[in-house]
N, C-alpha and C positions, 0 to 999 in steps of 0.2 A: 060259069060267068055270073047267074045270077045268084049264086052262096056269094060270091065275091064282093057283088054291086050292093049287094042285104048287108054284109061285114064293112065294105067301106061307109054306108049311108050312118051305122050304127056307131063307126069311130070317128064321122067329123058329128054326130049328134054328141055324142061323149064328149068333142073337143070344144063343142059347142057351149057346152054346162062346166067342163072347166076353166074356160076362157071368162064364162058368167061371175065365177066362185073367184076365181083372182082377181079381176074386177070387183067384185064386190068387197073385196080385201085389200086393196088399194085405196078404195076409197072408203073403207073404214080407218085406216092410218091418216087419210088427210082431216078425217073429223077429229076433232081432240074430243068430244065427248062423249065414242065409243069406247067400252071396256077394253077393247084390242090396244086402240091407241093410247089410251092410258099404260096400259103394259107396256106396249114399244117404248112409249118415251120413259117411261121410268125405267127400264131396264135398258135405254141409252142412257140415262142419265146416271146408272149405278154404273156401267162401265165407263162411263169419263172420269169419275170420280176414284172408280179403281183403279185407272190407266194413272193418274195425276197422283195416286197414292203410290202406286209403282216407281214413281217417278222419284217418288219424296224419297223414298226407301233407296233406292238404286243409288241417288247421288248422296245420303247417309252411308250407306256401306262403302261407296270410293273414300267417303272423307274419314271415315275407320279405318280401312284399308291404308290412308296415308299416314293417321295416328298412330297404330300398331308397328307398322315400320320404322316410324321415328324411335316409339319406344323401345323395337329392336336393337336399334342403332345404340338409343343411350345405354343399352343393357348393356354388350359389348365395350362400349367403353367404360363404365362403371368396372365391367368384372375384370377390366386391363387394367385399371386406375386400384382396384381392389386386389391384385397380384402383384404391382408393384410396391404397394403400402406394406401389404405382409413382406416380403422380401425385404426392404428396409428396415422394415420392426425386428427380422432376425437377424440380421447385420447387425443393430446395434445393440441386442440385446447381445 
């Protein structure tokens, strides 16, 4: 019982000095002019701008995506437009 009472007193003292340390890291992110919280907002601030780059990109490739298929399309009929010219050309030659 008392190994046990010595183990629990030693992991709410441990829970004690972590509860300390996240605390003290919370309110290092509310000060903007600790180094931590420079880090966090600039490294939010490079992911919105990566997220918004994503964005640019993502709706770039659907509007390629609808370009390419148009140019599919016109290929298709060009190469029917171009099967029926030759065909005529040897008709009348």
């Amino acid at each position: 019982v008392a190994a046990l009472q010595e183990e629990k007193n030693s992991l709410m003292s441990e829970n004690e000095i972590m509860n300390d340390r996240l605390e003290q890291l919370d309110d290092s992110l509310d000060d903007p002019n600790t180094v931590v919280a420079k880090k966090y907002f600039s490294a939010q601030l490079q992911l919105e701008q990566l997220q918004e780059e994503n964005f640019r990109l993502e709706a770039a490739k659907d509007d390629y995506r609808v370009h390419c298929e148009d140019l599919e399309k016109q290929l298709i009929e060009l190469q029917h437009r171009n099967n029926e010219l030759t065909s005529l050309a040897e008709e009348s030659r």
